[in-house]
C-alpha positions in Angstrom: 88.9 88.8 74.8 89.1 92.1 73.0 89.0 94.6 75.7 88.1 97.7 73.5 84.8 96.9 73.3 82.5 96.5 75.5 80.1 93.7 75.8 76.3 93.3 77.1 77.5 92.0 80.6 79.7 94.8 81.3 78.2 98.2 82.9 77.8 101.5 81.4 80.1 104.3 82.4 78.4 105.3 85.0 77.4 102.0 86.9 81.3 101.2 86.7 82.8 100.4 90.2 86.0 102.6 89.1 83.2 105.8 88.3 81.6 104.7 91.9 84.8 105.1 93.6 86.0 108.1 92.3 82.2 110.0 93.1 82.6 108.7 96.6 86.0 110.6 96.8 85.1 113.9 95.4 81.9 113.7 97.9 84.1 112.8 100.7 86.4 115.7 99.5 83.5 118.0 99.2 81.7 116.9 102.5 85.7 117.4 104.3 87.1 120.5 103.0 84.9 123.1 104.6 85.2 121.8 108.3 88.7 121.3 107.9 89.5 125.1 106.3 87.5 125.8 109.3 90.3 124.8 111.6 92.9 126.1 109.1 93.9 123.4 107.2 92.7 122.2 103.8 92.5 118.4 103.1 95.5 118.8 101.0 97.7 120.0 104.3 95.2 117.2 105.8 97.0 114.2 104.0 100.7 115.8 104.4 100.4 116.1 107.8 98.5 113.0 108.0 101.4 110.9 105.9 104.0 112.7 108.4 102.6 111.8 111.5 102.8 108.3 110.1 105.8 108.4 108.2 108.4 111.0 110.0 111.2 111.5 107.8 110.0 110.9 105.2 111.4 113.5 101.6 109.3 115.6 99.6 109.3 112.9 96.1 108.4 110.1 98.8 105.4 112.1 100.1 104.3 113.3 96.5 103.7 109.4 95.6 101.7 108.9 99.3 100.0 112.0 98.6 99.4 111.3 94.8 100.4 114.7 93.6 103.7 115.9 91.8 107.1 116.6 93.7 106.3 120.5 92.8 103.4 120.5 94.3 104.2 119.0 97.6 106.9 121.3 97.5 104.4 124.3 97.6 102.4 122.5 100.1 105.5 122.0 102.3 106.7 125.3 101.9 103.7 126.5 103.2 103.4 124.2 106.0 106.8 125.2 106.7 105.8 128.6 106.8 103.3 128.2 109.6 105.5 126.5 111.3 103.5 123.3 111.3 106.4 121.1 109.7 110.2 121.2 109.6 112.5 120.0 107.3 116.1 118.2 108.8 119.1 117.0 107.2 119.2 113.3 107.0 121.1 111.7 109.7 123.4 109.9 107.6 122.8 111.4 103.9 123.7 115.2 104.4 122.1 116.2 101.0 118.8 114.4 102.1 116.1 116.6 103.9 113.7 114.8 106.1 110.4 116.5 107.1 108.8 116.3 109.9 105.8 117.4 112.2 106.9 120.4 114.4 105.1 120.3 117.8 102.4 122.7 116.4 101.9 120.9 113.5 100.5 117.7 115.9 97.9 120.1 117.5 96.8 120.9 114.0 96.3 117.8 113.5 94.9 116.8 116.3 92.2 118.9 115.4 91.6 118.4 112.0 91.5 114.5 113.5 88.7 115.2 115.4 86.8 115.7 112.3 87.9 112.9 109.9 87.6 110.3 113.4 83.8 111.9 113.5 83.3 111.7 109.3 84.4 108.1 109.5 82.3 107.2 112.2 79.4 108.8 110.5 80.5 106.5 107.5 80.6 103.3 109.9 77.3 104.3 111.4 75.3 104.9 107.9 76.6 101.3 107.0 76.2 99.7 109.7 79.1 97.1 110.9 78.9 94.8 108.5 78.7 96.9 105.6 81.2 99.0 107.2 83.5 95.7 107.8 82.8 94.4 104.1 83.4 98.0 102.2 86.8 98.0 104.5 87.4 94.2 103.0 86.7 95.2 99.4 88.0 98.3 99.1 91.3 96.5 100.5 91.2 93.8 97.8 90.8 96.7 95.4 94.0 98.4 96.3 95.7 94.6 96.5 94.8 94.0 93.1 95.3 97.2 90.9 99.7 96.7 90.7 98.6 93.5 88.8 96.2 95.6 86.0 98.1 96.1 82.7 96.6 98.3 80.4 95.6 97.3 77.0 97.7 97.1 74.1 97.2 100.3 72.2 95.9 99.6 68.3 
């Protein structure tokens, strides 16, 4: 099948799954941000903190891929973490030219905070659903992530 074109049974832009995802994530962005800056931390420092708490250790160029930005801009994120003295970084146990970072003990109460807000936005989420939806959005969006490492791109003409 030529995939440049599109054909009668296929959606228009905007009743794509891909477009529906992405709106969903800039409204949860939008609906997150403000609380969270309200407890001094944006969603950015959010997800590093988040991925640190789940992955100690862990360098800068692993947590730009689990963050999805660029190694220089987790670097100004770190360094400004560092700065409030919510994250350290330590040399590698074994590696001496490796630096690990890691959640500082005031980093976890910031977090712990900005938890209480994303633990009450999901179960808002969960709620509007109901626990089926809820269970089946979880399922799909699952199968999603599964499958995308298998989509090639098509051939350029």
């Amino acid at each position: 099948m030529d995939r440049s074109r599109s054909t009668s049974d296929e959606p228009d832009a905007l009743g794509r799954a891909t477009w529906a995802l992405r709106r969903a994530d800039l409204a949860m962005q939008a609906v997150k941000e403000p609380p969270l800056r309200a407890v001094g931390l944006s969603g950015s420092n959010y997800a590093v903190l988040m991925n640190l708490r789940t992955t100690p250790g862990i360098t800068g160029a692993e947590l730009a891929r689990l963050v999805g930005v660029t190694p220089q801009a987790v670097a100004l994120l770190t360094a400004k973490l560092i700065e409030r003295g919510l994250i350290e970084r330590r040399l590698h146990p074994r590696h001496r030219s490796v630096q690990e970072l890691h959640l500082t003990d005031d980093g976890h109460t910031e977090l712990e905070k900005a938890e209480r807000i994303i633990t009450d936005l999901e179960r808002h989420v969960r709620e509007s659903l109901g626990p089926q939806r809820y269970r089946q959005l979880r399922e799909l969006l699952g199968h999603v992530i599964e499958a995308l490492p298998e989509w090639t791109p098509p051939a350029q003409s």
